[in-house]
C-alpha positions in Angstrom: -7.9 6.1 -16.3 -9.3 4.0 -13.9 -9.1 4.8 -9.9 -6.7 2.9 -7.5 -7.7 1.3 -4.9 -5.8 0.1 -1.5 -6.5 -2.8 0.4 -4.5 -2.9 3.7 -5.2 -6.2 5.7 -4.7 -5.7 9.3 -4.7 -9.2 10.2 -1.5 -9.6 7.9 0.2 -6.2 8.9 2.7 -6.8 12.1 3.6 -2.8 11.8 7.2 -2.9 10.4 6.4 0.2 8.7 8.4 -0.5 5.3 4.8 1.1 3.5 6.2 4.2 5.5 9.5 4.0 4.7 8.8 3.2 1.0 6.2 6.2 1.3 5.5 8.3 3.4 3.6 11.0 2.0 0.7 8.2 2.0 1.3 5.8 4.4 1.5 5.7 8.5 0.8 3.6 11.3 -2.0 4.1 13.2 -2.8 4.1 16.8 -3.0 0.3 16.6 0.7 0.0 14.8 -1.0 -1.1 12.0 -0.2 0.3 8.4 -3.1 2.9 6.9 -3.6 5.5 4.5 -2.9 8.8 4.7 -4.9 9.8 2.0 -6.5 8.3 -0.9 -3.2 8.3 -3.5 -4.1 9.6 -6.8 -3.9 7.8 -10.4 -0.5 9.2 -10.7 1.0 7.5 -8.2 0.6 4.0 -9.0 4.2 3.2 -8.7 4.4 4.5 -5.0 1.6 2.5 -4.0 3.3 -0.6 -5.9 6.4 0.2 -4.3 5.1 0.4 -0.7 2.9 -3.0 -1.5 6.4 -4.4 -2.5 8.2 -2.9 0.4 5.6 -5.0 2.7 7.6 -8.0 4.4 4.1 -9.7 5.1 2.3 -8.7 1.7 -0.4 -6.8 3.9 -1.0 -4.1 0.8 -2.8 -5.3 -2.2 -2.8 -2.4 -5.2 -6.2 -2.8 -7.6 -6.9 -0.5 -10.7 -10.4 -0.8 -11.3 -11.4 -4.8 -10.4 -8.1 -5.8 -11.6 -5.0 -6.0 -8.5 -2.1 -5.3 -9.7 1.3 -7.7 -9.2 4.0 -5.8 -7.4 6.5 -8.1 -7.5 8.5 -6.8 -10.4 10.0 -9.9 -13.0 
């Protein structure tokens, strides 16, 4: 299985904090109020990470497996 990979873009996030919501066991805000990892998620849990990427109201999280980024826009 290839590794996941997070990309949060800071310029994009305004710190609603629907990743944390969605997520919390990876997810927080930092000191800037910006979205961040809380540790590096695991192959297993793909679907969280989809979800919080979802749960983004300014699409600041982009999911990758391997080079591919993964849609998480379900339909």
């Amino acid at each position: 299985m290839t590794a996941l990979r997070i990309e949060i873009d800071h310029g994009l996030c305004g710190g609603a904090s629907e990743c944390v919501r969605a997520q919390p066991e990876l997810f927080e805000l930092n000191q800037e109020g910006r979205a961040s990892l809380r540790r590096v998620p695991g192959d297993h849990e793909r679907d969280a990470c989809l979800a919080a990427a979802w749960a983004c109201p300014t699409s600041a999280i982009r999911v990758f497996e391997g080079d591919e980024e993964l849609d998480p826009y379900p339909g």
